[in-house]
C-alpha positions as a printed Julia matrix, in Angstrom:
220×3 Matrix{Float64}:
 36.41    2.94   -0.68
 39.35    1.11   -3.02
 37.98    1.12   -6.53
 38.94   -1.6    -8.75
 40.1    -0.7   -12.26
 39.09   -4.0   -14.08
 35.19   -3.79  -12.68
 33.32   -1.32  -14.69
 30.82   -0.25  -11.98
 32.61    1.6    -8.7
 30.96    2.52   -5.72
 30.91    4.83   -3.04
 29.48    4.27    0.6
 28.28    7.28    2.92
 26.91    6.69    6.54
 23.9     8.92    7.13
 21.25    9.92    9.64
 21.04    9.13   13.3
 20.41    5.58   11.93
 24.24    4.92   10.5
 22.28    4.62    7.7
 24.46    3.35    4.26
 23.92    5.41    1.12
 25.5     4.46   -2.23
 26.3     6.18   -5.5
 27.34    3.29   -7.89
 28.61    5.13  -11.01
 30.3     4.2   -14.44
 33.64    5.27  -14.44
 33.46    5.45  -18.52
 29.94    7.31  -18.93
 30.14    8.91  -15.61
 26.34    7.62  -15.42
 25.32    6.57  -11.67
 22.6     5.88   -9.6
 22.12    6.81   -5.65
 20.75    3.82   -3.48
 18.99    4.96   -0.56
 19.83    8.37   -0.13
 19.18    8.88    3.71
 21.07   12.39    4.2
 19.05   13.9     6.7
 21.04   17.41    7.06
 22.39   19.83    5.14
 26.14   18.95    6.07
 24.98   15.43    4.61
 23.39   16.38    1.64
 27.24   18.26    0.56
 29.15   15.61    1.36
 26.83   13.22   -0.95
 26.78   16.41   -3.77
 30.56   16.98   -3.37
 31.24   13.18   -4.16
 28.98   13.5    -7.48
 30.04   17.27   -8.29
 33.8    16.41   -8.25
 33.75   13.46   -9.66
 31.32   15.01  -12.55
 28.89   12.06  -12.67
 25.53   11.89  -13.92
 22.97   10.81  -11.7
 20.25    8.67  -13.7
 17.85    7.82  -11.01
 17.2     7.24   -7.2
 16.56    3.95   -5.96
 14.69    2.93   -2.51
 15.52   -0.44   -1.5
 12.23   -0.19    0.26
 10.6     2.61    2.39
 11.23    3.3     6.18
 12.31    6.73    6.3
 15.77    6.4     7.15
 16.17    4.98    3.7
 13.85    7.8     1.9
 15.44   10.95    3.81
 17.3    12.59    1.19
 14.89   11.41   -1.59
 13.77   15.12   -1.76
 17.22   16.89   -2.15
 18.46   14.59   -4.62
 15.65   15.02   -6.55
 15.27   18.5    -7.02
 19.24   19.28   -7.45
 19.79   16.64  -10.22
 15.85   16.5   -11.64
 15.72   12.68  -11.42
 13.04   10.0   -10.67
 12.88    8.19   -7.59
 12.16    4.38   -8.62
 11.17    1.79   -6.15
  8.89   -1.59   -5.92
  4.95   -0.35   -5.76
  4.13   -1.94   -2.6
  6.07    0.97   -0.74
  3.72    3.31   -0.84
  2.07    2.58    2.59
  5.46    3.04    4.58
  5.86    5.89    2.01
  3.2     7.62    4.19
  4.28    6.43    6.94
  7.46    7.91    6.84
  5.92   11.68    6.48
  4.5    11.18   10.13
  7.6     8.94   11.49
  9.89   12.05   10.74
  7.94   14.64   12.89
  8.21   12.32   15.45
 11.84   11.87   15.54
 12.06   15.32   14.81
 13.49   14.57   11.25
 13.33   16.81    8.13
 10.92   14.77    4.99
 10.62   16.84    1.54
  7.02   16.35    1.05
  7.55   17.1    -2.33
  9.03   13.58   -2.84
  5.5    12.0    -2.67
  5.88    8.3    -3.93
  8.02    7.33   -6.38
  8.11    8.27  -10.18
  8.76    4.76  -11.37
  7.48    1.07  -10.03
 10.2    -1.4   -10.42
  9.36   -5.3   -10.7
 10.87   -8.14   -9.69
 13.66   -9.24  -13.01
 14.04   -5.77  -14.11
 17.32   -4.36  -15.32
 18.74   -0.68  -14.9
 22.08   -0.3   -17.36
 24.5     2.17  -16.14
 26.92    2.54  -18.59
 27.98   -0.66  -19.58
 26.81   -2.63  -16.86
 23.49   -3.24  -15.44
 21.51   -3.76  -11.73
 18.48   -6.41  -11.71
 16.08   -5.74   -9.4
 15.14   -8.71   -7.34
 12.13   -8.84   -5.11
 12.97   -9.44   -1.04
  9.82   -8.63    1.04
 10.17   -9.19    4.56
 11.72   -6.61    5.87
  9.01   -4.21    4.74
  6.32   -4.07    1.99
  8.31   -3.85   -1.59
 11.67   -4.67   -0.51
 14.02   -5.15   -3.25
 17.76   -6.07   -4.03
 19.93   -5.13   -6.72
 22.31   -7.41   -8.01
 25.49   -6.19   -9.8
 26.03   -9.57  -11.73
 29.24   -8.63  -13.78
 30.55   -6.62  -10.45
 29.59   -9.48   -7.8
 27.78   -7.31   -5.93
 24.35   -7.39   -4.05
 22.62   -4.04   -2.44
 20.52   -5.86   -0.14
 18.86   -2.96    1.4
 17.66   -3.84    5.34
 17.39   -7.5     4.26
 20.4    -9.48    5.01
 22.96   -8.01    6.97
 26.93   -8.78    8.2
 25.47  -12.36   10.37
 22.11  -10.41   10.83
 19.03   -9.45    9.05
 16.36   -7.34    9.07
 13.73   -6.26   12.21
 10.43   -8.01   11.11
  8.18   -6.47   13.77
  6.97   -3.3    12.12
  3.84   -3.03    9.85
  4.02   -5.57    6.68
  6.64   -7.48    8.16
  7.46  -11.39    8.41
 10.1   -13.15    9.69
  8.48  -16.36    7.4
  8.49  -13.76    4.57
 12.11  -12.36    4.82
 13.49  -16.41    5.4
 12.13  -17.22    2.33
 13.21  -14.31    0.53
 16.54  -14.81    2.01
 17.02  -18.24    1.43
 15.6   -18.47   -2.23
 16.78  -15.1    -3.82
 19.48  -14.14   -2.18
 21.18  -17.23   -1.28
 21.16  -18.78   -4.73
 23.37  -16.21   -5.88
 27.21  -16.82   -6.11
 29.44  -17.61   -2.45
 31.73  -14.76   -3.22
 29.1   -12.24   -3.96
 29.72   -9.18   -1.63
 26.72   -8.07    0.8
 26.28   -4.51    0.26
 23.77   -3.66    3.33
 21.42   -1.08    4.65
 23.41   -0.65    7.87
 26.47   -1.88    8.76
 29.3    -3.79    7.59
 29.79   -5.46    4.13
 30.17   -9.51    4.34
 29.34  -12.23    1.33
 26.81  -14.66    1.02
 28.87  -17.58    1.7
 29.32  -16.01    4.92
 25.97  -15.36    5.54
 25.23  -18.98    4.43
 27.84  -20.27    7.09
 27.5   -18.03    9.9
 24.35  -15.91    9.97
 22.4   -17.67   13.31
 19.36  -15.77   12.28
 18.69  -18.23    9.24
């Protein structure tokens, strides 16, 4: 992905997982610090091509983040963990898909480090994570799943949205501690009060902005 010299935060996007699942590594180019959104490698050819990205470019990974916790999103939780020896962080109410997930991937005949368990740290709903010199807030958008959270690059104009909003789409509401109702609202009064030109960093998919979503998006 171009990076931009005059934003201090740069990211990098990796599709993962029989899901096209989209895994980020936003990093200070300054401090080198970073942090890997939803790591959903699922293989071993996966996991290098995520640890090549932060090897070479010698970051240093401060934390994992799940935007919530279906397992496509959790996958490479496990990996990441042990190689760097950082937390996982996510909102508290994940824990039930969290246990989910353990059974989901026998079914689908998909590798889950048990040794992941839950996460190491409970984010809330306002909270900031600095890397380098900027900083992520976490904002709360339930819906989708139980504890589904955003994270809003203010200085960057950017929004990790997770499997909330997507390019004129949002997220399936029909699996346990879902709600269309829930994910409208969160939608409509978190996300959507942010600024037009903020870019839509999503789960799956494209990127698009919220005035585009706000104009075009059928679904809300």
């Amino acid at each position: 992905m171009p990076q931009n010299p005059e934003i201090m935060l740069q990211l990098e996007s990796f599709i993962f997982n029989p899901f096209s699942e989209n895994t980020y590594v936003v990093y200070d180019e300054n401090s080198k610090e970073c942090v890997i959104i939803d790591p959903g490698c699922g293989n071993s050819a996966e996991e290098n091509q995520l640890f090549g990205f932060i090897d070479s470019h010698r970051l240093k990974p401060l934390l994992i983040i799940n935007t919530h916790g279906h397992l496509d999103h959790i996958l490479g939780n496990g990996t990441v963990k042990q190689r760097y020896g950082i937390p996982v962080a996510a909102h508290p109410d994940v824990a039930a898909d969290f246990d989910r997930s353990k059974q989901q991937s026998v079914f689908f005949g998909m590798p889950f480090r048990s040794e992941c368990g839950l996460p190491d740290r409970n984010l809330k709903d306002g909270e900031i994570i600095k890397i380098g010199e900027s900083t992520l807030e976490v904002i709360c958008t339930p819906g989708h799943a139980e504890g589904s959270i955003s994270l809003y690059a203010e200085m960057e104009g950017w929004v990790f949205t997770g499997d909330a909003l997507f390019s004129r789409s949002i997220g399936r509401t029909d699996f346990p501690g879902g709600s269309y109702a829930t994910l409208r609202e969160s939608i409509k009064t978190r996300l959507f009060r942010l600024p037009d030109d903020t870019t839509v960093f999503s789960g799956h998919g494209e990127s698009t902005t919220i005035f585009d979503e706000k104009r075009y998006n059928m679904f809300l």
